[in-house]
C-alpha positions in Angstrom: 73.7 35.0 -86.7 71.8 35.3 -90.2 74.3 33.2 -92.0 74.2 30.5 -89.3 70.2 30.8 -89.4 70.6 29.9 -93.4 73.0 27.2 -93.1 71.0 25.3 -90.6 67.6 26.3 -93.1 69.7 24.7 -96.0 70.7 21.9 -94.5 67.4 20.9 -93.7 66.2 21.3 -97.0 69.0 19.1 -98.3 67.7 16.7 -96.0 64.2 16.3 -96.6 65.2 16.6 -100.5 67.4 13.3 -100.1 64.8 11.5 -97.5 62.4 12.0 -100.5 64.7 10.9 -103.5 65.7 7.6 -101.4 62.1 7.3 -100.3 60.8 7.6 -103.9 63.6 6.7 -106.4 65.4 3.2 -104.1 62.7 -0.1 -103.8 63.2 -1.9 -100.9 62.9 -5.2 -102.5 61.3 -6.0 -106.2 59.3 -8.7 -106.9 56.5 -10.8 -108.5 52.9 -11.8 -107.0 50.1 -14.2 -108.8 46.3 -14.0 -107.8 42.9 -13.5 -108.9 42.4 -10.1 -109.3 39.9 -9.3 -106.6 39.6 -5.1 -107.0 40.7 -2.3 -108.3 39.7 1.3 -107.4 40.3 4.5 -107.4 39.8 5.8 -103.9 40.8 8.8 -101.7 39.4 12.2 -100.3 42.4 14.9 -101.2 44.6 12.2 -103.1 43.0 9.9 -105.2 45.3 7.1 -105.6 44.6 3.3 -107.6 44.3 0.4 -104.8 44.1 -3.3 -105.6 44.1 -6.6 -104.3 44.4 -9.9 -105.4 43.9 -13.5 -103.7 46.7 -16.1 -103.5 44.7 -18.4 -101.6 41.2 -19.2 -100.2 41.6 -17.2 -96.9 41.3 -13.6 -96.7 45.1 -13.9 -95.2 47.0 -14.8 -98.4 45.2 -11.2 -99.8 48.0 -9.3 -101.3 46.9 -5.1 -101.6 49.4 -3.2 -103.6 49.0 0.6 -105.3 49.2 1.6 -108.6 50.9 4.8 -109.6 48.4 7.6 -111.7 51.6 7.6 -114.3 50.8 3.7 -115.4 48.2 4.2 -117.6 48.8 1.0 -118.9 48.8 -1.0 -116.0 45.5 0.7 -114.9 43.8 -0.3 -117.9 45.0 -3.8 -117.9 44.1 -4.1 -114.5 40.6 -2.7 -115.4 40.0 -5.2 -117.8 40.8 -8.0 -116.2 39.0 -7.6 -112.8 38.0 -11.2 -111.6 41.1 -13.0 -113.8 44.4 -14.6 -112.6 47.4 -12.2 -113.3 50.7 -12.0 -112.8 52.1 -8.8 -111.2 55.6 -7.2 -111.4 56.2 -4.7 -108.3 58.6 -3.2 -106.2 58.5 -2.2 -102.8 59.7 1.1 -101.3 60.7 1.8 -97.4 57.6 4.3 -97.1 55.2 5.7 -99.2 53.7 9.2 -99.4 49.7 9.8 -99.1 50.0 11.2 -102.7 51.3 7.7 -104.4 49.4 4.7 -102.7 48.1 3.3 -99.3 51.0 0.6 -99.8 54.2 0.4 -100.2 53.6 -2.5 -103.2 53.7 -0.4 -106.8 52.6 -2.3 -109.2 55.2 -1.8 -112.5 53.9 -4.6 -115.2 51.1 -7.0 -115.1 50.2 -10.3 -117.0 47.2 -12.5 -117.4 48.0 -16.1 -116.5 45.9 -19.4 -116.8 
């Protein structure tokens, strides 16, 4: 009965280990978006996380809100510094997202400043 109580234990542990590596480590899709930058922000209660929009158009429905990941520095300052701008951004898009990364599933990997 023991070792039947570990097998099951382990292979649930396997399990959530590979939901969370094909969550995490396979995008959905990858992409590019142009906008103004509207915000950026550091938001949250337990997990802080970096949220951002920008506009693709002049309703609030072509508004495209993606996530930033604490680990791009980078991308954070970029984005910091060019609130209000056009920019071009590089993301990818995972099936889910965890509480700990973003709201979205848009993270943002490079960004450019356009005309």
């Amino acid at each position: 009965m023991k070792k039947i109580l570990i097998g099951v234990f382990t292979v649930i542990l396997i399990g959530i280990g590979l939901y969370f590596t094909v969550v995490y480590y396979l995008p959905y899709s990858e992409g590019y978006r142009a906008g103004k930058l509207v915000k950026i922000s550091h938001k949250g209660i337990i997990f802080k996380t970096w949220e951002g929009e920008i506009s693709q158009g002049v309703s609030n429905a072509q508004v495209f809100t993606f996530s930033v990941e604490d680990k791009e520095k980078e991308v954070i300052k970029f984005l910091q510094k060019h609130q209000g701008e056009y920019v071009k951004l590089t993301y990818k898009e995972r099936f889910r997202t965890f509480p700990w990364l973003g709201d979205t599933k848009y993270f943002i990997t490079q960004v450019e400043k356009t005309e």
